[in-house]
C-alpha positions as CSV (number, residue, x, y, z in Angstrom):
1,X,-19.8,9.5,17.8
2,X,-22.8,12.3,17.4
3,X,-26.3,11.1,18.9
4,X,-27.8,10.7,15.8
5,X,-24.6,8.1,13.8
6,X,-25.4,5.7,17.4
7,X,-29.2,5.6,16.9
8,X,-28.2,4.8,13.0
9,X,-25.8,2.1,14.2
10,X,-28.5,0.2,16.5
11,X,-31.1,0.4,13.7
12,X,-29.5,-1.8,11.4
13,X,-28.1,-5.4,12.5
14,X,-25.7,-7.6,10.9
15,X,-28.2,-10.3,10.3
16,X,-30.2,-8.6,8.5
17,X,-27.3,-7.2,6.2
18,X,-25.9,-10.6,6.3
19,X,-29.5,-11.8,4.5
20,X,-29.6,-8.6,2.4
21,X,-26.3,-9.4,0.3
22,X,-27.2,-13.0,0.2
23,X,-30.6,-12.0,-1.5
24,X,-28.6,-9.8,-3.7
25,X,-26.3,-12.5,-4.7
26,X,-28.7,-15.2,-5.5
27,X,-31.4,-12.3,-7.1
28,X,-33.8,-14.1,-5.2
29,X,-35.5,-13.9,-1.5
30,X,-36.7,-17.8,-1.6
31,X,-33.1,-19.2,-2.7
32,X,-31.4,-16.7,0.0
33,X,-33.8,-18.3,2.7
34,X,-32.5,-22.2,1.5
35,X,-29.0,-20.9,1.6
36,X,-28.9,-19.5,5.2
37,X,-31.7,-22.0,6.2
38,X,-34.1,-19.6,7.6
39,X,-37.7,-19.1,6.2
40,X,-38.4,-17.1,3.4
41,X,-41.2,-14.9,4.9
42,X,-38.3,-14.3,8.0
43,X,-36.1,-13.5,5.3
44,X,-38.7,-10.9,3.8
45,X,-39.6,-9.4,7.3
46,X,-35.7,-8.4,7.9
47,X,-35.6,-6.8,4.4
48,X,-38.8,-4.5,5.0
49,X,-38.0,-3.9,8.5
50,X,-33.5,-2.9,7.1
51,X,-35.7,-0.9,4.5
52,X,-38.1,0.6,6.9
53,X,-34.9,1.4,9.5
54,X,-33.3,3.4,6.3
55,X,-36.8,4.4,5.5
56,X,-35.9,4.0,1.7
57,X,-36.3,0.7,-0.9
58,X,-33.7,-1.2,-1.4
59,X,-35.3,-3.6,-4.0
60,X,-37.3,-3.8,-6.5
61,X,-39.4,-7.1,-6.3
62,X,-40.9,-8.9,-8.8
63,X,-42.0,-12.3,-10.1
64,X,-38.6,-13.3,-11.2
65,X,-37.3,-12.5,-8.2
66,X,-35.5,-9.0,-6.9
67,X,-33.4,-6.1,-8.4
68,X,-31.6,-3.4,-6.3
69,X,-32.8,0.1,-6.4
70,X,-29.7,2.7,-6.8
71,X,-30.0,3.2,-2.7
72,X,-29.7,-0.9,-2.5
73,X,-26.5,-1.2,-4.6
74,X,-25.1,1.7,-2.4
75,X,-26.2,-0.5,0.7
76,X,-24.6,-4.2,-0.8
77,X,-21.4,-2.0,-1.4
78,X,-20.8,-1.2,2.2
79,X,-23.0,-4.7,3.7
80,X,-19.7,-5.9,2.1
81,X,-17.5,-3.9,3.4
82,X,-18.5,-4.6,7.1
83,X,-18.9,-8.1,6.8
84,X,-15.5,-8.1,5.0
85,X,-14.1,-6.0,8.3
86,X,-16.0,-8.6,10.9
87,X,-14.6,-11.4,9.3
88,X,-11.0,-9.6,9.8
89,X,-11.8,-8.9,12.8
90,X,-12.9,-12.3,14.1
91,X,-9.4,-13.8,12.1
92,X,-7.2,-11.5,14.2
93,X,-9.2,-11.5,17.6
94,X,-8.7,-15.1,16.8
95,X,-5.4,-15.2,17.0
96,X,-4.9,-14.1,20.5
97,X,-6.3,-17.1,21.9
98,X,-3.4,-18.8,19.8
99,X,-0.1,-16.8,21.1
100,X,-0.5,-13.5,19.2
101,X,0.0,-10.3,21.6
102,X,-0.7,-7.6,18.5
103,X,-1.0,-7.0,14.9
104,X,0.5,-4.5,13.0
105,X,-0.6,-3.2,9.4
106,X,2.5,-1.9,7.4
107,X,2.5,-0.5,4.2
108,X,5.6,0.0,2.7
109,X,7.2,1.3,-0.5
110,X,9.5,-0.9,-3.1
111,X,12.5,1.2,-2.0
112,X,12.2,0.5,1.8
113,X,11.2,-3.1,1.3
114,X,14.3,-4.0,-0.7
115,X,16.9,-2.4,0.9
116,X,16.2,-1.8,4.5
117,X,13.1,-3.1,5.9
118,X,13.5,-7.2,5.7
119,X,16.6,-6.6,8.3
120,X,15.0,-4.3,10.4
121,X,11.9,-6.4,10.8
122,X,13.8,-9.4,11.6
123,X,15.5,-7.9,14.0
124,X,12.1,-7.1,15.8
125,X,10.2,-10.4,15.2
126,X,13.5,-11.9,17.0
127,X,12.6,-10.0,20.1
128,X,9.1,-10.1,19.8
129,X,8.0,-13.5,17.9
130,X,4.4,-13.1,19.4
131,X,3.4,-10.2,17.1
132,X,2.4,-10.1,13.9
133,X,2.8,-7.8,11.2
134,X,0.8,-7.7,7.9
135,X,3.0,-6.2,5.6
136,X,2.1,-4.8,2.0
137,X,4.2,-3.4,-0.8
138,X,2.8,-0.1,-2.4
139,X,3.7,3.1,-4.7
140,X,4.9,5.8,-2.4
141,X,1.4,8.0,-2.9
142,X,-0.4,4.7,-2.3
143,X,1.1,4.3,1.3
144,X,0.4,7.8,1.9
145,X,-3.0,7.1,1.2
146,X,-3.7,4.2,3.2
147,X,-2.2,5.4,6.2
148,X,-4.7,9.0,6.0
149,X,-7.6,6.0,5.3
150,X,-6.7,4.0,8.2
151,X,-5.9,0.7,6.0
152,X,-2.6,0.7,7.6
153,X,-1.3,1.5,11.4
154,X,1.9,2.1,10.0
155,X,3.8,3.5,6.4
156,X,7.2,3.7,5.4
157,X,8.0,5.7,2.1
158,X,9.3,8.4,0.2
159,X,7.9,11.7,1.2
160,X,8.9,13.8,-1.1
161,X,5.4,14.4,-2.9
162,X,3.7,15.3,0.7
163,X,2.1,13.8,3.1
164,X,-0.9,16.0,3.9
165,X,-1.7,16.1,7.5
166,X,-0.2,12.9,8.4
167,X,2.9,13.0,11.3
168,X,6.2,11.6,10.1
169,X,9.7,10.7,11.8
170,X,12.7,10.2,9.9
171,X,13.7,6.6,9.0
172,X,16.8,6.4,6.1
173,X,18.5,7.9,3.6
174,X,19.2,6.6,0.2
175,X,20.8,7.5,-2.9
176,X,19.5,7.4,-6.6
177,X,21.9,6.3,-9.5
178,X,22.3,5.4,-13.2
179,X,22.2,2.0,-14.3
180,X,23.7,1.4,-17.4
181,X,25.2,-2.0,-19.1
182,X,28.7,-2.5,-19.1
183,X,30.6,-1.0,-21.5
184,X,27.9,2.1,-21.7
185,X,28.9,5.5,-22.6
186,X,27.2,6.6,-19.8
187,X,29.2,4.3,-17.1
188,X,32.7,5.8,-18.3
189,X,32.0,9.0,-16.3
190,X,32.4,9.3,-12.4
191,X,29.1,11.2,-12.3
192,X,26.4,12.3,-14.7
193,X,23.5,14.5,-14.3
194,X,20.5,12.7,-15.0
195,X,19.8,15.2,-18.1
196,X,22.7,13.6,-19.8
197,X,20.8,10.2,-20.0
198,X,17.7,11.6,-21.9
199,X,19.3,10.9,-25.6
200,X,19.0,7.2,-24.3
201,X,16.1,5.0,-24.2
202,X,15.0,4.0,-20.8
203,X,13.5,1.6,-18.4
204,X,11.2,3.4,-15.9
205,X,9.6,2.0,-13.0
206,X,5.2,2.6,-12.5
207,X,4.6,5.8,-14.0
208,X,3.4,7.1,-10.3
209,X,6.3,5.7,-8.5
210,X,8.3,8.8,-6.4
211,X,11.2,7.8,-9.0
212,X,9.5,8.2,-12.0
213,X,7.7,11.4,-10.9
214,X,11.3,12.7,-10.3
215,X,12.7,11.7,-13.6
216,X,9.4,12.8,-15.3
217,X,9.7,16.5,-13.4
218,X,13.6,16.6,-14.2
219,X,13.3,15.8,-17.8
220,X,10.3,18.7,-18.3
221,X,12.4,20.7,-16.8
222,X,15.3,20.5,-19.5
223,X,13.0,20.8,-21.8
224,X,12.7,17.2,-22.6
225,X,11.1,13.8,-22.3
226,X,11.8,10.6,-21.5
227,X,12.5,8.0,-24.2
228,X,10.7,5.1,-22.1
229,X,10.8,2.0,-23.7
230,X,9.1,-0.1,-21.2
231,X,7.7,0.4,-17.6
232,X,8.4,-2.5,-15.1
233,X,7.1,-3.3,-11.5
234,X,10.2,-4.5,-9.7
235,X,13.8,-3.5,-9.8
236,X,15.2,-7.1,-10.6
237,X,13.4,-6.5,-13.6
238,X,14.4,-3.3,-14.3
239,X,18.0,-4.7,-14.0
240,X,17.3,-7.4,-16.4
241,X,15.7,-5.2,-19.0
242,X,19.0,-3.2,-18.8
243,X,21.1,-6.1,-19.2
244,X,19.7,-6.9,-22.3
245,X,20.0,-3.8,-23.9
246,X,16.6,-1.9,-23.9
247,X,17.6,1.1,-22.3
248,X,18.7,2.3,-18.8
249,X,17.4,3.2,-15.9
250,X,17.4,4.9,-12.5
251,X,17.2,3.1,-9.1
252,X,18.3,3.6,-5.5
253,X,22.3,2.5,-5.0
254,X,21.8,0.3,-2.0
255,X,18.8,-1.8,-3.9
256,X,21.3,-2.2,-7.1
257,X,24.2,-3.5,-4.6
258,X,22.1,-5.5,-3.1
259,X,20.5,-7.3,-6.7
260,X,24.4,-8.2,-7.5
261,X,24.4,-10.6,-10.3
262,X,21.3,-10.0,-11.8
263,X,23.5,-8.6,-15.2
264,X,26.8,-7.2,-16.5
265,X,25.7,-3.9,-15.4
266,X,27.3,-0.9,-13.7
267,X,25.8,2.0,-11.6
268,X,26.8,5.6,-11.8
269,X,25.9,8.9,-9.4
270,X,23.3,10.9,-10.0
271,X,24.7,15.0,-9.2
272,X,20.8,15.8,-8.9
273,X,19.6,17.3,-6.0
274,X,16.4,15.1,-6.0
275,X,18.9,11.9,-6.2
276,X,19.1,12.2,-2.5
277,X,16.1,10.8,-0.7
278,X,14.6,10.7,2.6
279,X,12.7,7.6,3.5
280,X,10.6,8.3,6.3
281,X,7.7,6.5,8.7
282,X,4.4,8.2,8.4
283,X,1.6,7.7,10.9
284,X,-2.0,9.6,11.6
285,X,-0.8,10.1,15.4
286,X,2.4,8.1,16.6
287,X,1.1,8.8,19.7
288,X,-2.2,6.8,19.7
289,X,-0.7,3.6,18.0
290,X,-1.7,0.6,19.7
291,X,1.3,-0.4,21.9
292,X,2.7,-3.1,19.6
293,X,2.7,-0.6,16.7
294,X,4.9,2.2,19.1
295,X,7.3,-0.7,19.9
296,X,7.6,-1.2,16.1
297,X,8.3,2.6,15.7
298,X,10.4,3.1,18.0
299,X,12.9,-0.6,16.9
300,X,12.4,1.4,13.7
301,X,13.5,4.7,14.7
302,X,16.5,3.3,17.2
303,X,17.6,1.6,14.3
304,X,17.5,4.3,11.7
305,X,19.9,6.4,14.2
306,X,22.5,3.1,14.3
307,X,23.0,2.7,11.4
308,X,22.4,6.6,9.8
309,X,26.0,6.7,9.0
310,X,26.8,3.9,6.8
311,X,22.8,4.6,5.2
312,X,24.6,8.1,4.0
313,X,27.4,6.8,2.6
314,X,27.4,6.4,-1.4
């Protein structure tokens, strides 16, 4: 940290923030000062000695009570943000004292979640019950994201789009397919080329899912576009909207063996070359994890290698 972010840092204290966005959630300095129980003149030195430390206003005060000026609503948005990460702070420090030996942020795509992930994290929480791990399901970009802003240790995903200057090691391999109803036109060939589907309506996934992206790049490059009929979060629903006729879709073969049941459907290979994925971990720097996230990297990657040649397998 240069000389000058540390003299920032011990000019501003959290009480005095902690006052600030109460004054800017009630609009008033007095009401604030009932609130935290403190005396309204205390409450009105801290503000002019936090605006005299920024050496800029940060309300506007009047009669009725106080407005923010444009360098105060930049100030509430970030009081917020490191009381919010304090609070977290406090909740997970917290839970040391109560067994937990490490916490783990993992951000995860749909794909991973459904069809490898649950087992894999079982497997480690059986050997190491005394960690936590916060896991969150996001869009393949999303994760991407996250991990370059440091909102998660950890990311598992699809990393076809890039992943910037982010490190990566390899985690599975899945497989894309065609999933048609029973009976379709479509599911009386071995193989189609995902061309071949675009006379059909379909059922897409988030329009900035990695699968959509690939079936929106494929079609453009035919020439074509996609017929979508509906876009749909989750792949259970994307097998029941396919079930009952509005279209078909595209989804990874493990995830559709996995949802048996959910309809008289059928899946059928994809020859694309973009049908086969690579599902990777991404991290900022594997090696400066905290030690509980490495030991969740490497479970990860040992596992990946066991069980790499049934993953490849269509």
């Amino acid at each position: 940290m240069k000389s000058s972010e540390r003299n920032f840092a011990r000019r501003i204290d959290l009480t005095s923030l902690q006052l600030f966005v109460a004054v800017c959630e009630l609009g008033s300095i007095g009401k604030a000062a009932e609130r935290e129980f403190i005396a309204a003149s205390a409450v009105s030195k801290r503000l002019s000695d936090l605006e005299a430390a920024l050496d800029t206003p940060l309300l506007y005060r009047h009669t009725r009570g106080v407005d923010l000026t444009p360098a105060g609503q930049s100030l509430l948005h970030h009081a917020r943000s490191v009381l919010f990460s304090l609070e977290k702070m406090q909740g997970e420090l917290s839970e040391y004292a109560n067994g937990v030996r490490g916490h783990v942020r993992v951000h995860a795509s749909i794909s991973a979640i459904v069809q490898f992930f649950p087992e894999d994290l079982g497997a480690f929480i059986g050997q190491h019950p005394e960690v936590k791990i916060d896991l969150e399901e996001h869009l393949s970009t999303e994760v991407v994201r996250a991990v370059q802003e440091g909102a998660a240790d950890l990311g598992i995903c699809n990393t076809a789009d890039g992943i910037g200057d982010l490190q990566s090691l390899p985690y599975r391999r899945d497989r894309l397919v065609m999933i048609v109803p029973r009976g379709h036109v479509l599911g009386m060939q071995d193989t189609i080329a995902f061309e071949d589907s675009l006379d059909f309506d379909h059922v897409g996934l988030h329009s900035n899912s990695s699968i959509y992206l690939a079936m929106r790049d494929a079609a453009a490059l035919a020439g074509r576009t996609i017929k979508l009929r509906i876009h749909v979060t989750g792949l259970d629903a994307m097998c029941r909207m396919i079930h009952n006729g509005l279209g078909v879709g595209v989804m990874p073969q493990r995830a559709f063996e996995l949802m048996h049941g959910v309809g008289a459907l059928e899946s059928v290979a994809l020859t694309n070359n973009w049908a086969e994925r690579r599902i990777e971990l991404v991290s900022r720097d594997f090696s400066s994890l905290p030690v509980t996230a490495r030991l969740l990297v490497d479970h990860l990657t040992a596992r990946a290698v066991a069980t790499e040649p049934a993953s490849t397998t269509a």
